[in-house]
C-alpha positions as CSV (number, residue, x, y, z in Angstrom):
1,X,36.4,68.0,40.5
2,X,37.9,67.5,43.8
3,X,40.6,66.3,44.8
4,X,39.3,63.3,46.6
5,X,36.8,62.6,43.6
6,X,39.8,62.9,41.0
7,X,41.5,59.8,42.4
8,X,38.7,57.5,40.9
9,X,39.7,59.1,37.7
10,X,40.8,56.7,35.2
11,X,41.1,59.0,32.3
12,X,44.5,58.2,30.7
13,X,44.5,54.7,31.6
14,X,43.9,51.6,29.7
15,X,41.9,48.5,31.0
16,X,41.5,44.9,29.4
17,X,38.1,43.3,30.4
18,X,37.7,39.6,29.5
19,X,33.9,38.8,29.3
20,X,33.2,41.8,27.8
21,X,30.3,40.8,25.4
22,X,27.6,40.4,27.9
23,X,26.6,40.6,31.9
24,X,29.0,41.4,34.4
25,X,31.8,42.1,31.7
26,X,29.7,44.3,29.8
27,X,28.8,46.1,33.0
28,X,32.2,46.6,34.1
29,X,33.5,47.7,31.2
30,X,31.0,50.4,30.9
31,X,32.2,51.8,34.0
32,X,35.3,52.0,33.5
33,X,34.9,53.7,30.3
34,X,32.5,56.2,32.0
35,X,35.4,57.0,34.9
36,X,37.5,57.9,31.5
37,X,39.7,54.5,30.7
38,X,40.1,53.4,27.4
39,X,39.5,49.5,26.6
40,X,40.4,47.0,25.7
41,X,37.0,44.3,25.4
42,X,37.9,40.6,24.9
43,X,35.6,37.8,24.1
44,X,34.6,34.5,22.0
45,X,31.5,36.4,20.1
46,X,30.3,39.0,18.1
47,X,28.6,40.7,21.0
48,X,32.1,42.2,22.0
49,X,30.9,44.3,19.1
50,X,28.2,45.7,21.0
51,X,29.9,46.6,23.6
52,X,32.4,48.5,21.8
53,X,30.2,50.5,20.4
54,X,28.5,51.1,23.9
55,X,31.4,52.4,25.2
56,X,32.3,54.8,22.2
57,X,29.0,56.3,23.2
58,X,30.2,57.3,26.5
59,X,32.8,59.2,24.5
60,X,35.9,56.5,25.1
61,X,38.1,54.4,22.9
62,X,37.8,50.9,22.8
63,X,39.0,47.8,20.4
64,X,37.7,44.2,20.4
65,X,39.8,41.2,21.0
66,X,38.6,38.0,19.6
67,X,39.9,35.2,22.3
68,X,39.1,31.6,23.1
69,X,40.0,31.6,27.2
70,X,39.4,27.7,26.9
71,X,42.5,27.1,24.8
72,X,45.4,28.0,27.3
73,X,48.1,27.2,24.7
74,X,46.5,29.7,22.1
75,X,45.9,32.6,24.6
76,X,49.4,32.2,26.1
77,X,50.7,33.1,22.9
78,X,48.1,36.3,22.4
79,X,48.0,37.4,25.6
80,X,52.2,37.7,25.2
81,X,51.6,39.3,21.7
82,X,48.9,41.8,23.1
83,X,51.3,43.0,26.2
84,X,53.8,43.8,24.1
85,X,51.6,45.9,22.0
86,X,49.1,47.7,24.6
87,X,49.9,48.9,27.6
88,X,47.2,48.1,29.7
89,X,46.8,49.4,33.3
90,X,43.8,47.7,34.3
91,X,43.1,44.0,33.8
92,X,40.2,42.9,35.0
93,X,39.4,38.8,34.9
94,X,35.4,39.0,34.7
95,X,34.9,35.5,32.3
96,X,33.4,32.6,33.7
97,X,31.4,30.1,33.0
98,X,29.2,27.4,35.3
99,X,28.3,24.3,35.2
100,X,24.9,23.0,36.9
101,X,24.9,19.0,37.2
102,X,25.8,16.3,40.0
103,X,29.7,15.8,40.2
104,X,29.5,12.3,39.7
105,X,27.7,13.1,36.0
106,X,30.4,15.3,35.1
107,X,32.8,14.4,32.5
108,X,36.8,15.4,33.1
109,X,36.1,17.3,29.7
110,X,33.4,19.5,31.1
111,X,35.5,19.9,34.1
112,X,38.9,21.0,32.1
113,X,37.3,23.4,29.9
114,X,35.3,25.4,33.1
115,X,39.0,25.7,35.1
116,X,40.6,26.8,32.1
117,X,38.1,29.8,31.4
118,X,37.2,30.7,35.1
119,X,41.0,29.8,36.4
120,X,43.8,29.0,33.8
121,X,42.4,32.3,32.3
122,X,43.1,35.1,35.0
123,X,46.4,32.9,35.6
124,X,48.1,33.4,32.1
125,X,46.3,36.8,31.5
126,X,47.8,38.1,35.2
127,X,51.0,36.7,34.5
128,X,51.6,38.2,30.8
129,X,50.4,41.5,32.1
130,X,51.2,41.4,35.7
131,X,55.2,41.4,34.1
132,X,54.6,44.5,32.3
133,X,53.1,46.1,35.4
134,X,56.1,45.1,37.7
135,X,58.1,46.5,35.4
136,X,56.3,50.3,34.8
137,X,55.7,50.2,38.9
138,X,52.3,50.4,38.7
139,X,48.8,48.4,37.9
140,X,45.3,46.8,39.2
141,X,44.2,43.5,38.4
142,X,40.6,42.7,39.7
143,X,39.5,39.2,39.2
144,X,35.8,38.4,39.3
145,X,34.6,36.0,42.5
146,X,31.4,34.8,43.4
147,X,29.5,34.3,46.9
148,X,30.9,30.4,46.0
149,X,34.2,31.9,46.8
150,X,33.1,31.1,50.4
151,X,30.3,28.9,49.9
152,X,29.6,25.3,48.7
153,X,26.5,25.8,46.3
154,X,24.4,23.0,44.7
155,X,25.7,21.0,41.9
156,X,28.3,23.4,40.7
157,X,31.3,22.0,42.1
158,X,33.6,22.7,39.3
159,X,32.7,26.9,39.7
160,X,33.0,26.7,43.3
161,X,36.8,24.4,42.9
162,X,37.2,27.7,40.5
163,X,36.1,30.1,42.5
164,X,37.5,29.4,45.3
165,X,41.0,29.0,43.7
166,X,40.8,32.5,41.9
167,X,40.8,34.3,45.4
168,X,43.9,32.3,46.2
169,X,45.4,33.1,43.0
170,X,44.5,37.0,43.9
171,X,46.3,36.6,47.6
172,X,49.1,35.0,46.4
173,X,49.8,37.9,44.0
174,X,49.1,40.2,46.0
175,X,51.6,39.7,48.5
176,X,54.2,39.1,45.7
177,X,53.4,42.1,44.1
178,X,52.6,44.3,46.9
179,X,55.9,46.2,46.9
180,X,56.1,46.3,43.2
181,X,53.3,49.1,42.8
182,X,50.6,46.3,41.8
183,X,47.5,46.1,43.5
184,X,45.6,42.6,42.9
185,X,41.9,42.2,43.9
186,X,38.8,40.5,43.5
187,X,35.1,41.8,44.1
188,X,32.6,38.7,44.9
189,X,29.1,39.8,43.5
190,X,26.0,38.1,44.9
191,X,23.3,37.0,42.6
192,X,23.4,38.7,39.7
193,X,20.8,38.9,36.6
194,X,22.7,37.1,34.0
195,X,22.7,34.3,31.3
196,X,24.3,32.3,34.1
197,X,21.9,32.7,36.4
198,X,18.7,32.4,34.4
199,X,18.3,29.0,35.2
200,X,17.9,29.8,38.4
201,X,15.6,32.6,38.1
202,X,12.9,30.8,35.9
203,X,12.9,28.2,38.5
204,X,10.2,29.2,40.8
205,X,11.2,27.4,44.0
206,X,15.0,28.4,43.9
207,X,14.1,32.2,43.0
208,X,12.0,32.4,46.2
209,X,14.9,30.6,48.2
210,X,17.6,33.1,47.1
211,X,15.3,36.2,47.2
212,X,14.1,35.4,50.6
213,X,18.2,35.2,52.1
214,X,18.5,39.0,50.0
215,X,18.0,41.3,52.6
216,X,17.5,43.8,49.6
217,X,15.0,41.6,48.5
218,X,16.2,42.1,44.5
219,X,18.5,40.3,42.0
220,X,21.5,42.4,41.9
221,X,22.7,44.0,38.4
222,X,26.2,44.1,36.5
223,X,25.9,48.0,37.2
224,X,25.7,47.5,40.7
225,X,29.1,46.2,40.3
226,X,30.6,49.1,38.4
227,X,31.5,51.5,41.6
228,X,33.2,48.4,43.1
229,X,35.7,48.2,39.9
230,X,36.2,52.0,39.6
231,X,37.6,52.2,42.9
232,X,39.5,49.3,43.0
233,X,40.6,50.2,39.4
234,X,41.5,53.7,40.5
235,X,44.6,55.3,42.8
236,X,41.4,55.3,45.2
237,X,42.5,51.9,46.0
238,X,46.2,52.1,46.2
239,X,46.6,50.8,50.2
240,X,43.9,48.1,49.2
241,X,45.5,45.0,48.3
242,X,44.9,40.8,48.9
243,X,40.9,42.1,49.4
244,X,37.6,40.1,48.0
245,X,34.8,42.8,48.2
246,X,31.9,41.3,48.4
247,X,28.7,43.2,46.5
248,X,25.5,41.3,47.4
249,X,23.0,42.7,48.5
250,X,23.5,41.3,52.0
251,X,23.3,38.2,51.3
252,X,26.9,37.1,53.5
253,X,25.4,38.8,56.9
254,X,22.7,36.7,56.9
C-alpha cells in the first residue's frame, strides 16, 4: 500500500452508523468496514442484524445497537452510556426519515417525530461523542444531507426544515471543533434508490422528471456513496472541515 492510499485506511478505528439496517446506512457501513473500521450498527429493527453479519463477511467486527432516534430523552441517556463504553472514532448520522404530504395536512406530531430522527438525532449523538473526541484530539462526524439541503422539494417540508438545519448543525461544529482535532462534515447524496424514495420511483411521471435533470441519466446507489464516507472518514480528510459534498449524479450543475 502506498503511502497516499494508506491514509484512507481506517483499520484500527471504530465507527457508529445510525441507519444501519437498510439503504444509505447499510451502504456506508459496508464501506467503512471494507477500508478496515470496526462498527458499531444502530437501528430500530431486526435488519441491523443483517447488516452485521454483512460486515463480518468482509472480515470486520461489528455489534448491533437497538435505538429509538425518535425518543430524545431515551437516547440521551444511551448515547451517554455507549460513549463511555466504546470509543468510537467515526460517527456517522445517516438516519432519516421523510414525510410526503401538503404542510397544511401535517399534524405537529408528524412534524416532531421527523426533526427528532433526522435532527435531534445527529444533535445528541454529536454531542455525547463529539466530547469524547475533543477530549482524545481527534475524530470525524459525517452527517447525512440531501439535495433538499439546498433545495425546496414538493410536499416534504418537514425533511427539507431538517435538512437544511443538519448542514447548519455540521458548520457550526465545525468551526467550534476545528482546532480541537475534530473534523465535522456532511455528504448530500442525490436521488438515491431507497425505501424512501420508492414512492417516487413507481410514479411514472416524477421518475421521468428526476431522471431527465440526471445528467447520469440513473438513480444513484448507497454504494456510490461509500468513497465519499471513506475519505471523509479517513486522515484523507483531515484539512476538510464545515464541507457538504454533494454525490449526485449531476444533478446541482444543471
Amino acid at each position: 500500500m502506498t503511502a497516499t492510499l494508506g491514509l484512507f485506511s481506517l483499520a484500527g478505528r471504530t465507527a457508529l452508523v445510525t441507519g444501519a439496517g437498510s439503504g444509505i446506512g447499510r451502504g456506508l457501513a459496508l464501506a467503512l468496514a471494507g477500508a478496515g473500521a470496526s462498527l458499531v450498527l444502530a437501528g430500530r429493527s431486526d435488519a441491523v442484524d443483517e447488516t452485521r453479519a454483512q460486515v463480518e463477511d468482509l472480515g470486520a467486527e461489528a455489534v448491533g445497537v437497538r435505538i429509538d432516534l425518535r425518543d430524545s430523552a431515551s437516547l440521551a441517556a444511551i448515547a451517554t452510556e455507549l460513549a463511555a463504553e466504546t470509543p468510537v472514532d467515526i460517527l456517522i448520522n445517516c438516519a432519516g426519515v421523510i414525510d410526503r404530504g401538503a404542510f397544511v395536512e401535517t399534524s405537529d406530531e408528524r412534524w416532531h417525530d421527523l426533526l427528532a430522527v433526522n435532527l435531534d438525532a445527529p444533535r445528541i449523538l454529536s454531542r455525547a461523542f463529539g466530547a469524547r473526541m475533543i477530549a482524545r484530539g481527534s475524530g470525524k462526524i459525517v452527517n447525512i444531507a440531501s439535495l433538499l439541503s439546498f433545495q425546496g422539494g414538493r410536499e416534504v417540508a418537514g425533511y427539507t426544515v431538517s435538512k437544511h438545519a443538519l448542514v447548519g448543525l455540521t458548520r457550526a461544529l465545525a468551526n467550534e471543533w476545528a482546532g480541537r482535532g475534530v473534523q465535522v462534515n456532511a455528504i448530500a447524496p442525490g436521488y438515491i434508490a431507497t425505501d424512501n424514495t420508492a414512492p417516487l420511483r413507481a410514479d411514472s411521471v416524477r421518475d421521468a422528471e428526476i431522471l431527465s435533470r440526471i445528467p447520469t441519466g440513473r438513480w444513484g446507489t448507497p454504494q456510490d456513496l461509500g468513497g465519499a464516507a471513506v475519505f471523509l472518514a479517513s486522515a484523507a480528510s483531515d484539512y476538510v472541515t464545515g464541507h457538504t459534498l454533494v454525490v449526485d449524479g449531476g444533478w446541482m450543475s444543471r
